[in-house]
C-alpha positions as a printed Julia matrix, in Angstrom:
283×3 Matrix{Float64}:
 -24.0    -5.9    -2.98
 -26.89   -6.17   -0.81
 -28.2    -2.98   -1.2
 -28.34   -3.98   -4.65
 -30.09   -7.25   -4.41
 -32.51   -6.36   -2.19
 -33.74   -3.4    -4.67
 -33.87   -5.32   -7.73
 -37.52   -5.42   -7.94
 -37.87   -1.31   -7.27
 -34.92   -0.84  -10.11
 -35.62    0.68  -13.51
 -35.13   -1.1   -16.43
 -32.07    0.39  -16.82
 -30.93    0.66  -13.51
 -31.76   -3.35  -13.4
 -29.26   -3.7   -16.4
 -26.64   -1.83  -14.33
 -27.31   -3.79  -11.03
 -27.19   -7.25  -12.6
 -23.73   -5.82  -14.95
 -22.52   -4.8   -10.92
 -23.59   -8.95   -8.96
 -22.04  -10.41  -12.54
 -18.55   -8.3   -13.09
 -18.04   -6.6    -9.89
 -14.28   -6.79   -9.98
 -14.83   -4.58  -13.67
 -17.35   -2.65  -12.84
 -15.42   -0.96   -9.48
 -12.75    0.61  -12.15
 -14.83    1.62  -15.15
 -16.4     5.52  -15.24
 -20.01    6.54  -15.09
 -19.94    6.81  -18.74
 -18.05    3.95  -19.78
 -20.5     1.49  -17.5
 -23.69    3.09  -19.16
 -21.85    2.26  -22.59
 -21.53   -0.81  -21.39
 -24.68   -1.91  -20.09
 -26.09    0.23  -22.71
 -27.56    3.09  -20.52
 -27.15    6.7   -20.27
 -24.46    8.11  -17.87
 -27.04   10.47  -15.75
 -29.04    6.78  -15.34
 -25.74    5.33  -13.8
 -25.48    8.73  -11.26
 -29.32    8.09  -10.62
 -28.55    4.88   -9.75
 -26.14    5.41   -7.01
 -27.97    8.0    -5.6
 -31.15    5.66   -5.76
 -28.53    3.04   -3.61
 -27.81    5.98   -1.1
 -24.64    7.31   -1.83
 -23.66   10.81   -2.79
 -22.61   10.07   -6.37
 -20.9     7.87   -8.35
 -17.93    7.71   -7.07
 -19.06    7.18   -4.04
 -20.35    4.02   -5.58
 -17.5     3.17   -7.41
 -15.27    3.49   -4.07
 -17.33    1.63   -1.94
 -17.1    -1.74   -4.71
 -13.29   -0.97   -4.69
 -13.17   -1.09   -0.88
 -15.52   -4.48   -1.34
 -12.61   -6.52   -3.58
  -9.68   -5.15   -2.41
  -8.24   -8.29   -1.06
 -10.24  -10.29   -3.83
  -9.08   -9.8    -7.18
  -6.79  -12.66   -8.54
  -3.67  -12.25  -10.39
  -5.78  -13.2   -13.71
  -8.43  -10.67  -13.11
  -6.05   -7.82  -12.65
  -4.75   -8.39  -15.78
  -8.16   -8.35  -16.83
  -9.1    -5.16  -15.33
  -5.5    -3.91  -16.77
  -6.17   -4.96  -20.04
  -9.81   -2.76  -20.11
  -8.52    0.09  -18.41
  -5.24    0.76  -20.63
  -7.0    -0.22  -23.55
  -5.23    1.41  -26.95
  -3.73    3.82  -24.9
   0.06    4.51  -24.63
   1.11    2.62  -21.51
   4.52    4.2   -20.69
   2.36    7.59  -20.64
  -0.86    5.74  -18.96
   1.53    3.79  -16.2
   3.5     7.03  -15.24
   0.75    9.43  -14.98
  -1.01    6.48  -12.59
   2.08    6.22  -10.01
   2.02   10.22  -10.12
  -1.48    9.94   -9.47
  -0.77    7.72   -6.72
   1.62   10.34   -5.13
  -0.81   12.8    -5.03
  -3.25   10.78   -3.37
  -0.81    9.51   -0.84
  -0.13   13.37   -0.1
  -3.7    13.83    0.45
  -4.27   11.05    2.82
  -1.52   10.31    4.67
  -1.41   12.28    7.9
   1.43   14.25    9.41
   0.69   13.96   12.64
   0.68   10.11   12.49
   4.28   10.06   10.63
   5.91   12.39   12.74
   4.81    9.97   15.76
   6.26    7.08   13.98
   9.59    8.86   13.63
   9.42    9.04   17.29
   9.02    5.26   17.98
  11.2     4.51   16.0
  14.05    6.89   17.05
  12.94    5.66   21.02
  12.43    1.85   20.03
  15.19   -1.04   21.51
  14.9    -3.24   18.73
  13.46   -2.6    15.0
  12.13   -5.19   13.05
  11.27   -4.53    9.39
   8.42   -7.29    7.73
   7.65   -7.41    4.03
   6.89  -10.31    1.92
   6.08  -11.37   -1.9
   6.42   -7.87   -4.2
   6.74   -6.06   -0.3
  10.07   -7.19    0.38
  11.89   -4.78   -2.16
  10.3    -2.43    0.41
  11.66   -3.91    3.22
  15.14   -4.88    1.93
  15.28   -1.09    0.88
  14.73    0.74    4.1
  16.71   -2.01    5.92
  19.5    -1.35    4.5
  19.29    2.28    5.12
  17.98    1.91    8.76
  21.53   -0.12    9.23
  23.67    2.33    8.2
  21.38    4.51   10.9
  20.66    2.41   13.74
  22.35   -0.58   15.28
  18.84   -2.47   16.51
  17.46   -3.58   13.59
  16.43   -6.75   12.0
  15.12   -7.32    8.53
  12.89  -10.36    8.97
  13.51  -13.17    6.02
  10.71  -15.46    6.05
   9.74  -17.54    3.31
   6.86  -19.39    5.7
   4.9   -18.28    8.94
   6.85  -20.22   11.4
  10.14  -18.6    10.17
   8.63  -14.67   10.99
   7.81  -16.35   14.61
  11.04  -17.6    15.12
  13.02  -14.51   14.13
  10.32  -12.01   16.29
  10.1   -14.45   19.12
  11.44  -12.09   21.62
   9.51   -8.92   20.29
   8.42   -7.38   23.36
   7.65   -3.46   25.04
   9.74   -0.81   23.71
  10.48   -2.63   20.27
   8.92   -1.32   16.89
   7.66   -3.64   14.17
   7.39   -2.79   11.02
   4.84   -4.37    8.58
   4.32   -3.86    4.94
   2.21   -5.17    2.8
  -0.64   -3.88    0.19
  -3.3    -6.39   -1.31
  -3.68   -8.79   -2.15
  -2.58   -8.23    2.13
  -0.16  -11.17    3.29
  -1.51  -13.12    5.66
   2.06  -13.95    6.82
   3.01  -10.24    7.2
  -0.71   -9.6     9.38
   0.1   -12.58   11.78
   3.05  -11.91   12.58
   2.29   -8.18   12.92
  -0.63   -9.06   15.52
   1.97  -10.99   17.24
   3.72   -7.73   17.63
   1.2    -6.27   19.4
  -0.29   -8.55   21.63
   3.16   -9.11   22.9
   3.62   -5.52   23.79
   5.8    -4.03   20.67
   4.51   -0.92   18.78
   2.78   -2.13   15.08
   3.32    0.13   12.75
   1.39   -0.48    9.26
   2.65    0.31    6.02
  -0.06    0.11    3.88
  -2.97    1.5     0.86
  -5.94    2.29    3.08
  -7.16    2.15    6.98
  -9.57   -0.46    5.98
  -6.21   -2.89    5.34
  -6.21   -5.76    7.88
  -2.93   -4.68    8.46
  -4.28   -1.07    9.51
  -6.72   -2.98   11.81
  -3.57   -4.52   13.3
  -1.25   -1.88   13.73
  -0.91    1.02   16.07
   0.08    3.75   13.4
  -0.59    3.53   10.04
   1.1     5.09    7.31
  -1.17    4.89    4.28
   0.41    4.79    0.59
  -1.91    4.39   -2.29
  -0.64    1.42   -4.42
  -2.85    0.2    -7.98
  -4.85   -2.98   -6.96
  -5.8    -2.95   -9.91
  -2.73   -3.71  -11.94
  -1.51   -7.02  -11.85
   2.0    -5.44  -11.2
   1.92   -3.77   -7.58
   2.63   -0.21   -8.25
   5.44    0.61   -5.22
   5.93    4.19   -6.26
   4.14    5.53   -3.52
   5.28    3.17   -0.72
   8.83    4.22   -1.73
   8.39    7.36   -1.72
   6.63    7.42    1.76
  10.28    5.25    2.83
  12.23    8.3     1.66
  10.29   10.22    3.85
  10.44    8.37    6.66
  14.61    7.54    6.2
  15.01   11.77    5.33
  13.36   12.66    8.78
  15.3     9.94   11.25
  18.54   11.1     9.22
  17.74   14.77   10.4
  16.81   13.68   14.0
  20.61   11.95   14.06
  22.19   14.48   11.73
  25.49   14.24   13.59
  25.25   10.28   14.09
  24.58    9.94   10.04
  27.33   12.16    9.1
  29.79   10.67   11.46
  29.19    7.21   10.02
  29.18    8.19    6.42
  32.14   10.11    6.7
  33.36    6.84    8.12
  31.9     4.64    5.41
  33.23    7.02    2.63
  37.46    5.92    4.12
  36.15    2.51    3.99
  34.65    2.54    0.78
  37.57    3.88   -0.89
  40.15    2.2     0.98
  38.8    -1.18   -0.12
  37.77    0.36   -3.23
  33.45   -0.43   -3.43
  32.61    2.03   -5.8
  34.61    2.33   -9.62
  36.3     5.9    -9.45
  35.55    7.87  -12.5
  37.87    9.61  -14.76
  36.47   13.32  -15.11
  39.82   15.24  -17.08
């Protein structure tokens, strides 16, 4: 935003039009295409490209990721409906909302890095105590690979919170050799990023489940495992957190293959002895 105020008076015409369209409706502007800002403004696209070269960066997109980077933490609830509204359009959402979260997949794929999760399999496999943090929308997250991680380990804590003090009380004695697990993806709790920090300066492993390594959580955390979730949707697309959970769950349960089958076996007398799951009738 600076770099556009500061060369107002050197802009084009045009390129004024598409600055001022930028300071005024940042939070549309950041998800709109060349093309469909130059409609907007009512410039060409190639004036739009000029124009983020003319700002320094290698292209549009460049452009357009650096303003997303800006408001991640920004946008309200009302402007990501907004912003949902423009970018769906007449389209058919079903179609438009599926092809996004596969979208997201693929960019998870891309950026999340192997070398990083297989260490975090590792802490946690080593780790005394486990404690899993999620709040708001992120607590489906965390309630989901609790209850796997319970059937798999007998150290872990899913912390409820519904205030900061409560997350305090419930990690109080999160020290070395523990793992803490925080998720959260903007807008980034502030409760979750506390409590995480707390984590670390008291000598616990942070471990970050989050959309980008710009997240405050990121900044927190020792690892980070990135999953790309739609900030721009004023419902938080989880598709790629979960599927990053799988992962994670799939490669402790083949570290403690033996462990796992030992207890499901186990589980499976238990579960029909006191009959949990409705038998089905297959003649």
């Amino acid at each position: 935003m600076s770099k556009i105020q500061s060369g107002m008076s050197e802009f084009s015409k045009g390129q004024r039009l598409i600055a001022r369209y930028i300071i005024e409706h940042y939070d549309k502007a950041a998800f709109m295409t060349a093309s469909k800002l130059g409609a907007t403004v009512g410039v060409s696209e190639s004036t739009v490209v000029r124009f983020a070269t003319e700002l320094g960066y290698g292209g549009y997109p460049h452009l357009q990721k650096a303003l997303q980077e800006m408001i991640r933490n920004k946008l309200t609830a009302v402007q990501r409906m907004e912003v949902t509204n423009d970018r769906m359009g007449n389209r058919d959402v079903l179609r438009a909302v599926l092809n996004s979260d596969i979208e997201k997949i693929r960019l998870t794929l891309d950026e999340l890095d192997q070398e990083t999760f297989n260490t975090v399999v590792e802490e946690i496999l080593k780790a005394k105590h486990i404690y899993i943090l999620g709040v708001r929308s992120s607590y489906a997250l965390s309630s989901f690979i609790g209850f796997y991680f319970n059937l798999m380990f007998d150290n872990v804590r899913l912390v409820h919170t519904t205030s900061a003090s409560e997350a305090f009380e419930q990690i109080l004695r999160v020290g070395k050799g523990d793992v803490v697990l925080g998720i959260s993806f903007p807008r980034y709790s502030r409760r979750t990023l506390k409590a995480l920090e707390y984590a670390r300066d008291s000598g616990a492993t942070a471990i970050a489940l989050t959309d980008s390594r710009l997240s405050p959580l990121s900044q927190a955390a020792h690892y980070t495992l990135i999953a790309k979730s739609d900030m721009a949707s004023f419902v938080d697309s989880l598709v790629a957190p979960l599927s990053v959970i799988n992962a994670l769950i799939v490669a402790l349960g083949m570290r403690k293959k033996d462990e796992v089958s030992n207890i499901f076996n186990k589980l499976e007398t238990i579960w029909d002895e006191y009959q949990v799951y409705e038998k089905l009738d297959n003649e």
